[in-house]
C-alpha positions in Angstrom: -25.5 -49.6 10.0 -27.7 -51.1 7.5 -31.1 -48.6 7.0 -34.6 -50.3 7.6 -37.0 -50.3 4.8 -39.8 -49.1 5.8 -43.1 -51.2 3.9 -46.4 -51.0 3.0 -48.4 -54.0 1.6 -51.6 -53.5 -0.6 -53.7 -56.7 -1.7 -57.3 -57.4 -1.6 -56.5 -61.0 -0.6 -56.0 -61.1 3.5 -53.9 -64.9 2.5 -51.6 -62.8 0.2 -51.1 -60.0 2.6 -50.9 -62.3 5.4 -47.9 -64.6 3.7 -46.0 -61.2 2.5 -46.2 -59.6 5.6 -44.7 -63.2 7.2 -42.0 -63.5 4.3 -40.8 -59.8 5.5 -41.0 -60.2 9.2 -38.5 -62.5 9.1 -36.2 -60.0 6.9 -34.2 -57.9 9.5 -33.5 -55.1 7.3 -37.6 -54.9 6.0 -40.7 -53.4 8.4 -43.7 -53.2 7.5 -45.6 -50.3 8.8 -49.2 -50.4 7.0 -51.3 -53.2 5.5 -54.0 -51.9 2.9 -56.6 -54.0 1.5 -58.0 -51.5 -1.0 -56.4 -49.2 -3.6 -57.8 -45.9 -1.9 -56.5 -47.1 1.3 -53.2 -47.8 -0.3 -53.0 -44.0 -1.7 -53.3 -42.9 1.9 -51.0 -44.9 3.6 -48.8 -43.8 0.4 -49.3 -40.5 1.2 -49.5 -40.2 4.7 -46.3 -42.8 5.9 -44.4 -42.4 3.0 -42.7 -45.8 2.9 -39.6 -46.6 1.2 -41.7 -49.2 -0.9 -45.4 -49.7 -1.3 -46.3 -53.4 -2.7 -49.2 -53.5 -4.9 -51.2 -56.3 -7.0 -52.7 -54.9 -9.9 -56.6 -55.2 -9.2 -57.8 -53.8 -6.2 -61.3 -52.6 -4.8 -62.1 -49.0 -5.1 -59.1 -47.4 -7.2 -57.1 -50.3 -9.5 -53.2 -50.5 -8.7 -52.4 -48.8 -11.9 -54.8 -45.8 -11.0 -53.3 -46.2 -7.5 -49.8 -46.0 -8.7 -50.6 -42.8 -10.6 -51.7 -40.8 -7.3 -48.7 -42.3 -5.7 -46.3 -41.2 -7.8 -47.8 -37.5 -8.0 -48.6 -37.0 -4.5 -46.0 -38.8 -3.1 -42.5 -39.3 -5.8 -40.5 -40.2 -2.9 -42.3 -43.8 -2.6 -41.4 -46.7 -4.6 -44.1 -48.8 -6.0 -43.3 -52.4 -6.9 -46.4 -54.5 -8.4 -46.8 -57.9 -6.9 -49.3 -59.5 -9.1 -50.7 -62.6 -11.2 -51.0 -60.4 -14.5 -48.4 -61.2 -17.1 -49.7 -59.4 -20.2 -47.7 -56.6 -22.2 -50.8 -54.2 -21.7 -50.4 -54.4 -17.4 -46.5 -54.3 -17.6 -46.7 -51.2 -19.8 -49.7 -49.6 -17.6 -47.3 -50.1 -14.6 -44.7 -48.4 -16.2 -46.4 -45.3 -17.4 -48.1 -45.2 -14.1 -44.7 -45.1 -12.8 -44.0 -48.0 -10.5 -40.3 -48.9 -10.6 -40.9 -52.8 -10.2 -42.7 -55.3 -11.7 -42.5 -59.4 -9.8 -45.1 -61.9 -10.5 -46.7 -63.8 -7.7 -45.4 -67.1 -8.6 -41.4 -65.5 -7.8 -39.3 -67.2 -5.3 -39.2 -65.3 -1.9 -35.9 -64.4 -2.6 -36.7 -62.9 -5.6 -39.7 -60.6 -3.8 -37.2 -59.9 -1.4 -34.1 -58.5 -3.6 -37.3 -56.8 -5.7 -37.5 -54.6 -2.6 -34.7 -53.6 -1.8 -34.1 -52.9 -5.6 -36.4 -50.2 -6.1 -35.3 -48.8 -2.2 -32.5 -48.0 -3.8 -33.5 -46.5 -6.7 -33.7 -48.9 -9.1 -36.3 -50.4 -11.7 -36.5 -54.3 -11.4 -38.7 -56.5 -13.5 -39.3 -60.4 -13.1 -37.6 -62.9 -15.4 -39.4 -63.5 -18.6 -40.8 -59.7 -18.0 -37.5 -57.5 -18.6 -37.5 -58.3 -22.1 -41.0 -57.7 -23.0 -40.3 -54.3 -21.3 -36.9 -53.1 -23.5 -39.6 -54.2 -26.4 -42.2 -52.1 -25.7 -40.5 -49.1 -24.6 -39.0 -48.7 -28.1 -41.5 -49.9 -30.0 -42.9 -46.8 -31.8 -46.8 -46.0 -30.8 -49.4 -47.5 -33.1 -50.5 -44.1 -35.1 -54.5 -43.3 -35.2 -55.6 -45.2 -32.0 -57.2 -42.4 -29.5 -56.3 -43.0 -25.9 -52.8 -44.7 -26.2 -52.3 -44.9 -22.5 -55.1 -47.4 -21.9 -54.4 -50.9 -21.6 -56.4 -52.7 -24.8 -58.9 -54.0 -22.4 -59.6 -50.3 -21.0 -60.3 -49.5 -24.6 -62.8 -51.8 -24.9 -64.6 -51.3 -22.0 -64.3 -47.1 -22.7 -65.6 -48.3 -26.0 -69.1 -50.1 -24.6 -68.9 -47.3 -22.2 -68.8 -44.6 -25.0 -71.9 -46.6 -26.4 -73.8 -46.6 -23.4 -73.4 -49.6 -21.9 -73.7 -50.2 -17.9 -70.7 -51.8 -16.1 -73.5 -55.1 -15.7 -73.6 -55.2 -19.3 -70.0 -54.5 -20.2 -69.3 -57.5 -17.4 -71.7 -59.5 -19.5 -70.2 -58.9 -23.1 -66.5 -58.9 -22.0 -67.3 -62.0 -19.7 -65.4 -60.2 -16.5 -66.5 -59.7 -13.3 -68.0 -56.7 -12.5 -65.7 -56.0 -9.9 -63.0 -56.0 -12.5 -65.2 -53.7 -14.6 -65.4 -51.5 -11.7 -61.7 -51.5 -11.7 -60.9 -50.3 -15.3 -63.8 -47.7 -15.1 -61.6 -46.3 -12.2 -58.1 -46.6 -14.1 -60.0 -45.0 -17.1 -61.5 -42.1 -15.0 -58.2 -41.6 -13.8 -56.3 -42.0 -17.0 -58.6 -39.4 -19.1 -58.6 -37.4 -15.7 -62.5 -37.0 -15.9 -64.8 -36.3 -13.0 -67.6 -39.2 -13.9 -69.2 -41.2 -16.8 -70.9 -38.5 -18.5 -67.4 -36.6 -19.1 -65.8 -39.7 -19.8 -68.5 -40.6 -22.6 -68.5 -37.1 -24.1 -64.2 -37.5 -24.4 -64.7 -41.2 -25.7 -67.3 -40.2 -28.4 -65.5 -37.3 -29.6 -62.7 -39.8 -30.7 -64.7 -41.7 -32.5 -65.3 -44.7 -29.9 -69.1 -46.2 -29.2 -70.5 -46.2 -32.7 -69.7 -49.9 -33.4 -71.2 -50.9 -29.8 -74.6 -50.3 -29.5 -76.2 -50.6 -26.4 -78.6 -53.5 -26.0 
């Protein structure tokens, strides 16, 4: 007998989640047993129903999917994280691998590919969307750029540790890197995480000691 695959679905979007959670319904070897609009609440049902596969986007309220992926993967190894997202950029793919999700499908896929994506990392494997497999084989052995401080954060968490290091406000830093400040919000989280720092004030004081804020001023 075939073994059910037990799903969570994380997206801030309620037309996203509400589409996925129809495309699996009509799967008879997929359930889906939690539906989380935020990344904190997708940590929790993480940790607390252990799915076979939690499905992700990349930029969530509260905790981002890459800082979400990280506490998933240490709290609970057993669950496999597959990002479902509109981010195509090297700097997401490689976050999402070193955060440890085992998938990685754009939103534009076919069903079908979403589908066999799934049941992929189930069983233990690591898929990646056309176009993004690649990119991926090229990263991982490209050696890391030498004398860059903080080589686990995507370029645009550099930046924004960098106006952050200078003492810049998440308003301002919106402003100068013309985001929202709801992304902002979202890579101060993934940096917090990343640096594994309480708050701001640690965050600047590991930031500065590297050498970063001192070509940012503050206005």
């Amino acid at each position: 007998m075939t073994s059910i695959i037990r799903v969570v679905i994380a997206d801030d979007h309620p037309v996203v989640r509400e589409g996925l959670s129809a495309l699996l319904a009509s799967v008879p070897s997929v359930t889906v047993t939690e539906i989380a609009a935020t990344g904190r609440e997708a940590v929790h049902a993480a940790v607390t129903l252990r799915p076979d596969v939690l499905v992700m986007d990349i930029q969530m309220p509260d905790l981002s999917g890459i800082a979400a992926a990280r506490e998933i993967t240490r709290a609970a190894p057993d669950v496999a994280v597959l990002m479902l997202t509109m981010f195509d950029d090297d700097d997401s793919v490689f976050a999402a691998m070193r955060a440890g999700a085992r998938g990685y499908v754009l939103k534009g896929a076919q069903q079908e590919e979403i589908i066999r994506a799934i049941q992929a990392v189930a069983a233990g494997e690591a898929i990646f969307g056309p176009g993004i497999a690649r990119r991926v084989l090229g990263l991982v052995s490209a050696p890391p750029a030498p004398g860059i401080p903080f080589q686990g954060l995507t370029s645009r968490e550099h930046q924004v540790l960098d106006l952050i290091a200078a003492g810049a406000r998440n308003a301002e830093i919106a402003r100068q890197m013309s985001i929202a400040p709801k992304t902002v919000a979202n890579h101060v989280s993934a940096i917090f995480s990343k640096l594994q720092v309480a708050d701001r004030n640690q965050a600047i004081i590991r930031a500065r000691d590297a050498g970063l804020g001192r070509n940012n001023p503050a206005t």
